[in-house]
N, C-alpha and C positions, 0 to 999 in steps of 0.2 A: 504493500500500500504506500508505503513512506517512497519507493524506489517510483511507483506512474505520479505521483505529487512531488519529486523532484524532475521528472521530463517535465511535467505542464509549467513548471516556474523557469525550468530551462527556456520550454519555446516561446513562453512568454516574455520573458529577458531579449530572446534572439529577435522574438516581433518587434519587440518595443523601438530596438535597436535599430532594426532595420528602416522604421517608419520613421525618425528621428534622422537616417542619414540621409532618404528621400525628400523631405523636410527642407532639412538643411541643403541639400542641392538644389531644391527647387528655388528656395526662398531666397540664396546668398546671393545669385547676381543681383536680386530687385533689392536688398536692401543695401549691396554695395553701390548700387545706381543711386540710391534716396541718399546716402551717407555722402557719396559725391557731389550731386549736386546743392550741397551746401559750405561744400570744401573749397578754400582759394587755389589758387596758383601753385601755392608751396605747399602745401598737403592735399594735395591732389593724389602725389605720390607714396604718400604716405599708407601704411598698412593698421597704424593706430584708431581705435572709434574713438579718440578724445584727441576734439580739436575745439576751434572756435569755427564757431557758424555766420555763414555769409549768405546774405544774398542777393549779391552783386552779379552772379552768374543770371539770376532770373532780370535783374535788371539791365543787365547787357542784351536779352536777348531781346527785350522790348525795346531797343533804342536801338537810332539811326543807322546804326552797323549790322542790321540784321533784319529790319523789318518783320520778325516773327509773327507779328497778329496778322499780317496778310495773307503768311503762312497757312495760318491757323485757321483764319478764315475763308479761307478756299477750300480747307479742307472740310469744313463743315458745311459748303454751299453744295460740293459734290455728295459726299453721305448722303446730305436731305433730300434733295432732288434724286436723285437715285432709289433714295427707298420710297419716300413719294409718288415715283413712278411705278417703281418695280411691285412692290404690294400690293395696289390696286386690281394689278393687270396680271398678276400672277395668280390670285384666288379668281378671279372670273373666268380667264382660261382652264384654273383647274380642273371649276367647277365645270366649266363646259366640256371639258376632256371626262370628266369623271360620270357625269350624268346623261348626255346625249351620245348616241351611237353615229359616230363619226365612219366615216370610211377609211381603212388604213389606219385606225386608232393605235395600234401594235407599231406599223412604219413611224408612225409621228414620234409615242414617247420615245420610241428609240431613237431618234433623231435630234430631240429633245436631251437627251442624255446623251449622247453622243459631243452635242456642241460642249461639252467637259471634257474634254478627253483630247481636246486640240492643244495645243501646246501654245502659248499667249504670245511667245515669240513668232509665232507662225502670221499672227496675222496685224503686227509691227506694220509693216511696209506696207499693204493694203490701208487700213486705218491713217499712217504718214500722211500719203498719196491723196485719196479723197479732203483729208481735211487740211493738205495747203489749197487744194484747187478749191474750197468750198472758203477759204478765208477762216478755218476753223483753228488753228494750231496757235498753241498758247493761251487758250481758252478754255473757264472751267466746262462749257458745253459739251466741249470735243469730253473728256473724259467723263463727263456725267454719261454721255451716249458710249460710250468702251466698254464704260461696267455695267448699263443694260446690256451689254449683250451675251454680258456672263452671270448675270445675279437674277437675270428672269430667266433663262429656262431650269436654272440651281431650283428658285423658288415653285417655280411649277412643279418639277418631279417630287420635290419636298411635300406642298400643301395639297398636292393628288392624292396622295397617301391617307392622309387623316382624313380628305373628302369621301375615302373611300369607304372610310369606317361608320360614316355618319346611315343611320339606319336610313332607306328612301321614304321606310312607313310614314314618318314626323312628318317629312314634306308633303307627303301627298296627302295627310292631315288637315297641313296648312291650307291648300290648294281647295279643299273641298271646303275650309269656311271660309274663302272668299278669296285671300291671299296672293298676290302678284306673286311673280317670279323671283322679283328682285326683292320684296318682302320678304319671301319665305330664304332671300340666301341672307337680309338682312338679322332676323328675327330669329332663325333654326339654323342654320348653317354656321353662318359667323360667329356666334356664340361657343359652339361647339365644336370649331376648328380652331377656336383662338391659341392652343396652347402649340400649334402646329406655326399658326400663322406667326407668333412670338419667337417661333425655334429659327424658322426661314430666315426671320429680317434678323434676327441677332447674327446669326452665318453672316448673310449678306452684310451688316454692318461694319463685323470684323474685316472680309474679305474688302470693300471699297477703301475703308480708314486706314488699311495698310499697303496697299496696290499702289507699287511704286516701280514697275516697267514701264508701263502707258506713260506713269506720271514724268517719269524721268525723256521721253522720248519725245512724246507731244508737246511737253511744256518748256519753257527758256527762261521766263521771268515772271510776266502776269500774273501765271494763273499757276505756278510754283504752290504743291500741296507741301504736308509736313514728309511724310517718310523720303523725300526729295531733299527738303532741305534741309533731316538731320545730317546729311553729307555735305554741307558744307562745313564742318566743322573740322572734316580732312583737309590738308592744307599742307604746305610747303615742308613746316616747322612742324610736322605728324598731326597727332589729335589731339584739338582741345578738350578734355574731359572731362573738367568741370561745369563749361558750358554744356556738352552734347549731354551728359547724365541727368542736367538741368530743362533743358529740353525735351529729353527721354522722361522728366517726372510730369511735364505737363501736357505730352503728348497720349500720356495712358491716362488721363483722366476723365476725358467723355466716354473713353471705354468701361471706366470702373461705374460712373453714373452712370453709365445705360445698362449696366450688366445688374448695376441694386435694383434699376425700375421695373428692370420684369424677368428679373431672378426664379420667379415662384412658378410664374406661368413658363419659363423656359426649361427649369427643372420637370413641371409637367409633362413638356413637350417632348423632349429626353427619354422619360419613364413610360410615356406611350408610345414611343418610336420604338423603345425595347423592349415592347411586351406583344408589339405587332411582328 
């Protein structure tokens, strides 16, 4: 008895251990990045947590040498309009794929998933091409329209799924007390695919707010989003590290607020994609 109550403290020790060094790998770059960007110049390089705190790096990046909030505000002009778009128009196509008997429905979603699997380089030069000739480049347009063309058919294959699960009895429910089409996807559909719809645009969100080949390609000055310009921080003289880690803390911050505002319904979303 005393000798299986020495194993279960053993692998208990071993777990403990183990999830403590996962832990600790996961969480040390983000807190070496937070520790940095309060650090100056001369402990930058420093390996000690006991310094004095600055934040002259955050104040650098807002001034004339860096224009960061244009940065920052282009990248939040591309996001919105992007998911603005893409949400709308990825639940009504779902719905349409999932509910009417389409011809070739099988050809399409394959089609459909298929546009995933192209390689983002591939279609560089294409994309270049049209939007010098259309006056487009350098523009947060051009990239709002690059990441439709990857975050809507993602979002389709994603919210078909949960559309699929929604019993049709409710709807035809709806339909027999009076209920438009677009009532019954507002009222019965929407409701019950939210946790689907929450999963989609969180993907999508992450996927635009760090999409930085397009960005890097298409853009020169303008319309210059953040994962673009945390590269200027490489330079002649190596990397500045206090600033870019500084930059790296406020660059993850619409991500942590958007990830607390629908945490519950994305955790949902998750636990019904894996039990489907």
């Amino acid at each position: 008895m005393n000798t299986i109550k020495r194993k279960k403290t053993i692998y208990s020790v071993l777990e403990l251990i183990g999830v403590l060094l996962v832990v600790t790998f996961l969480f040390f770059p983000i807190l070496w990045i937070l520790l940095t960007a309060f650090k100056s110049g001369e402990d930058v390089y420093s390996i000690s947590v006991i310094f004095e705190p600055t934040l002259d790096n955050f104040r650098r990046l807002f001034s004339s040498a860096y224009n960061f909030e244009n940065y920052y505000m282009n990248s939040l002009i591309v996001v919105f309009f992007t998911l603005i778009i893409t949400v709308p128009v990825s639940i009504l196509a779902a719905y349409s794929i999932s509910r009417y008997r389409i011809p070739g429905k099988t050809l399409l979603m394959f089609a459909i998933l298929a546009t995933q699997f192209i390689p983002l380089i591939v279609n560089v030069i294409p994309f270049f091409s049209a939007f010098r000739n259309w006056g487009l480049l350098d523009t947060t347009v051009a990239l709002i329209i690059v990441n439709l063309g990857h975050t809507i058919p993602y979002a389709i294959w994603l919210i078909k799924g949960f559309m699929d699960s929604i019993p049709k009895d409710m709807e035809e429910a709806g339909a027999i007390d009076g209920a438009s089409r677009l009532r019954i996807i507002w009222n019965i559909v929407l409701p019950m695919a939210k946790p689907g719809i929450i999963t989609a645009t969180v993907f999508c969100f992450v996927v635009v707010w760090n999409e930085f080949m397009f960005a890097l390609i298409l853009t020169s000055q303008e319309a210059v989003t953040l994962p673009v310009a945390l590269s200027y921080f490489v330079g002649e003289n190596g990397v500045i590290w206090n600033e870019m880690a500084a930059a790296g803390v406020i660059y993850v911050i619409p991500t942590i607020i958007f990830m607390l505002i629908v945490r519950k319904q994305f955790v949902k979303g998750m636990s019904a994609g894996a039990i489907k």
